[in-house]
C-alpha positions as CSV (number, residue, x, y, z in Angstrom):
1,X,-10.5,-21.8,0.6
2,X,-8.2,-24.7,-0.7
3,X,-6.8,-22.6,-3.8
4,X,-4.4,-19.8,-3.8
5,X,-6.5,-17.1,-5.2
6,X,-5.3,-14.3,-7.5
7,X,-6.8,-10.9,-6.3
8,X,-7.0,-8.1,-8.7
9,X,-7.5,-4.4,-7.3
10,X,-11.1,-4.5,-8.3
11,X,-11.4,-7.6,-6.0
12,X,-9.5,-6.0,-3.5
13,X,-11.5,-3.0,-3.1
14,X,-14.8,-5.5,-3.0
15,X,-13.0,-6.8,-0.1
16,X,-12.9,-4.0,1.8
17,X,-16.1,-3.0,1.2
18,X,-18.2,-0.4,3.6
19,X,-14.5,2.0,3.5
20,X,-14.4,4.9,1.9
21,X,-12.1,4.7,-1.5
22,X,-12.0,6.0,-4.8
23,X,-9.9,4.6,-7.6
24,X,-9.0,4.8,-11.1
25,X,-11.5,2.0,-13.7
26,X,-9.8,-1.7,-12.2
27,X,-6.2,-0.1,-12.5
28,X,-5.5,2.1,-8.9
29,X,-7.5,2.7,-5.9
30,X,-6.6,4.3,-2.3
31,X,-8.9,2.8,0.4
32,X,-9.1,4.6,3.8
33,X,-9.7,1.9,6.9
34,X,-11.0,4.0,9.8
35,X,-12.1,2.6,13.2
36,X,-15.1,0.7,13.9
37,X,-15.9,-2.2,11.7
38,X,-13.6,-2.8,8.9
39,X,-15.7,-5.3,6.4
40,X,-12.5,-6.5,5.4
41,X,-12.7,-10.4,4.0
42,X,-9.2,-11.3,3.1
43,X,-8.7,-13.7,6.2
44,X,-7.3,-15.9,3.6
45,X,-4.1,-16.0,1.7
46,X,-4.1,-14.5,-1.5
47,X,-2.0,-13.5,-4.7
48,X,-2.0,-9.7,-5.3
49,X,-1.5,-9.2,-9.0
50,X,0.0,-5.6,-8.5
51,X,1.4,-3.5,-5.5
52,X,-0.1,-2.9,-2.6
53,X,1.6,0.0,0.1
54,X,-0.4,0.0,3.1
55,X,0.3,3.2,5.5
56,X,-0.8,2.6,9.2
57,X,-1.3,5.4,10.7
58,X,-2.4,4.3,13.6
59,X,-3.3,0.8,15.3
60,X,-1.8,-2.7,14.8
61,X,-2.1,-5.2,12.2
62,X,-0.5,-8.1,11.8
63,X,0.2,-9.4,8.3
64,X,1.9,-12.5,6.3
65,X,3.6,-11.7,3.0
66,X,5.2,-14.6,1.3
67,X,4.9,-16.2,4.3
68,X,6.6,-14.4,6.8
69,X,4.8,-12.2,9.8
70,X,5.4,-8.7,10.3
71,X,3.5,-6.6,12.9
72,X,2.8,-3.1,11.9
73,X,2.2,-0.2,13.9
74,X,1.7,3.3,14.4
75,X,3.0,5.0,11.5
76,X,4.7,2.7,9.7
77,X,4.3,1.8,6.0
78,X,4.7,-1.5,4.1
79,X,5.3,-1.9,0.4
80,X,4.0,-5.9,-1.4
81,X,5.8,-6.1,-4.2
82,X,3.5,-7.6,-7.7
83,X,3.0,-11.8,-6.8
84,X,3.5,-11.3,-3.4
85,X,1.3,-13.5,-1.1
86,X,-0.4,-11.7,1.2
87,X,-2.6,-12.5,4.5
88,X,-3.9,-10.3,7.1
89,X,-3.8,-12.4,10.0
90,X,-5.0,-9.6,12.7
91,X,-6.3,-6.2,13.0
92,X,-7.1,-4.4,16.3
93,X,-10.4,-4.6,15.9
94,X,-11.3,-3.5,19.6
95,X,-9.8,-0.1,19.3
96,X,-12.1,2.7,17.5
97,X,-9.5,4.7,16.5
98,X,-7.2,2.6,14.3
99,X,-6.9,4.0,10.6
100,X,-4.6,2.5,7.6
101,X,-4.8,3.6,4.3
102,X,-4.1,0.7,1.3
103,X,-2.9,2.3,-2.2
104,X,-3.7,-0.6,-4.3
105,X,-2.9,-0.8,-8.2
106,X,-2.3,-3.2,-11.2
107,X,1.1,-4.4,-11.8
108,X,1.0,-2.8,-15.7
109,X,-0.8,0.2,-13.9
110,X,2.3,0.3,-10.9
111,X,5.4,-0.2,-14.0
112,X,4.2,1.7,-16.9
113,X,6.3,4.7,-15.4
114,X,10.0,4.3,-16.2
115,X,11.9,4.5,-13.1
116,X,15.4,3.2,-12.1
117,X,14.0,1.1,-9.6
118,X,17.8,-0.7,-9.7
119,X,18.7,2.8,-8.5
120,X,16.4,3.8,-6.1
121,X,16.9,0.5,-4.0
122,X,20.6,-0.4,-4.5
123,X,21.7,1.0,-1.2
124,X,17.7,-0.8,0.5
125,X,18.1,-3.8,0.4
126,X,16.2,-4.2,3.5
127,X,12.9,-4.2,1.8
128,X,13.9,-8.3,0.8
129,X,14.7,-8.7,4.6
130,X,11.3,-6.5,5.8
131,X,9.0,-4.8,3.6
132,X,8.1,-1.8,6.3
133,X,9.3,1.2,7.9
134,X,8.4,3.3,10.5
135,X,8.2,7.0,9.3
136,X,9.2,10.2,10.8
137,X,6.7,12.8,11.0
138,X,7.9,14.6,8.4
139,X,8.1,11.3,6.2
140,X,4.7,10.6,7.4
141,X,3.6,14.7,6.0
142,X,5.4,13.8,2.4
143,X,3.7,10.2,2.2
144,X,-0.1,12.0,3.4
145,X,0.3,14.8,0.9
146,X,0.8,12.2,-1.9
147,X,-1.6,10.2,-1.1
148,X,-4.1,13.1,-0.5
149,X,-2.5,14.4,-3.9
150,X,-3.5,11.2,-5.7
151,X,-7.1,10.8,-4.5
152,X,-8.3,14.7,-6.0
153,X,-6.6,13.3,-9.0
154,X,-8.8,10.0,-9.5
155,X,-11.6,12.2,-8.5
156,X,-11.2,14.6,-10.5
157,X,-12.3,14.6,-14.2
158,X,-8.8,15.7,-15.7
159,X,-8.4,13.8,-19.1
160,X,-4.5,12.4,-18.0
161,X,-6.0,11.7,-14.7
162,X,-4.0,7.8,-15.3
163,X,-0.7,9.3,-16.1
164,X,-0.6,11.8,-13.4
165,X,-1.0,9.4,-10.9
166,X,1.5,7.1,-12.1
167,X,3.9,10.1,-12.0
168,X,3.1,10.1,-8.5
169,X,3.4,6.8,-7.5
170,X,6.7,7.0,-9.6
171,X,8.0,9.6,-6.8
172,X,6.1,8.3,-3.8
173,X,8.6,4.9,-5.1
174,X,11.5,7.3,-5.0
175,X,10.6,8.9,-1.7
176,X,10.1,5.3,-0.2
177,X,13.6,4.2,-1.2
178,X,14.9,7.0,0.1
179,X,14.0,6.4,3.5
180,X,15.1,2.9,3.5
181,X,18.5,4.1,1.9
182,X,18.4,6.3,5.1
183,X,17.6,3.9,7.3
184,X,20.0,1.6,5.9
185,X,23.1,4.0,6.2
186,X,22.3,5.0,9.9
């Protein structure tokens, strides 16, 4: 591919296709990558017109946003910012037991919330400098349950089933600044 592609989540979640996901019309989805083969095709760089968190809970990947390498491991979780350029480079693909999760959403989707983003990252600045953390277990618990919390809400059949999620995503954002504020004061 010559072009710098722009990747929606709907194209996203083609890309991964064969993992179990569910999502929200073209607007959210959480895909869960579990050992064996991944299908993923996005061995070529790409625009992702929203945010993209990707939790690895276990294995190793190895990733390119805006053109910088990080290496992700057990438990750690990254946060692409809307416009980032993304690449996965490498995935343990030799190991069966590897398993990330991707919570993938439009950027109007990821900022219709209000939240005091200015706020909740003043004291981070780290993300700029690296996008990932590694998470204590009970980080790790908090992040699961609002994951977990935000996939029986797109499957369920609630009519604010949008806006619930949202508000999630809205805390999980809080919750994710938090430990880099953390992390940046130890």
């Amino acid at each position: 591919m010559n072009n710098l592609t722009d990747v929606s989540v709907r194209r996203f979640r083609e890309a991964l296709h064969g993992q179990e996901h569910v999502g929200v019309d073209d607007d959210f989805c959480i895909v869960n990558i579990k050992g064996g083969k991944y299908g993923v095709r996005l061995d070529y760089p790409f625009r992702f017109d929203g945010a993209l968190l990707i939790w690895c809970i276990k294995g190793n990947l190895r990733i390119s946003i805006d053109l910088a390498d990080y290496d992700i491991g057990d438990n750690t979780l990254l946060m692409c910012l809307p416009g980032s350029i993304f690449k996965l480079k490498e995935i343990e693909d030799h190991a069966s037991d590897y398993h990330y999760v991707c919570v993938a959403m439009s950027k109007e989707f990821a900022t219709s919330q209000k939240a005091d983003l200015e706020k909740a990252f003043s004291n981070a600045l780290s993300l700029m400098d690296d996008p990932s953390v590694a998470l204590s277990e009970e980080e790790s618990a908090m992040i699961a349950d609002y994951i977990d919390m935000m996939g029986k809400v797109a499957r369920s059949e609630l009519t604010y089933k949008k806006e619930s999620i949202q508000s999630l995503w809205t805390s999980m954002i809080y919750i994710f600044a938090g430990v880099l504020d953390n992390r940046a004061k130890a």
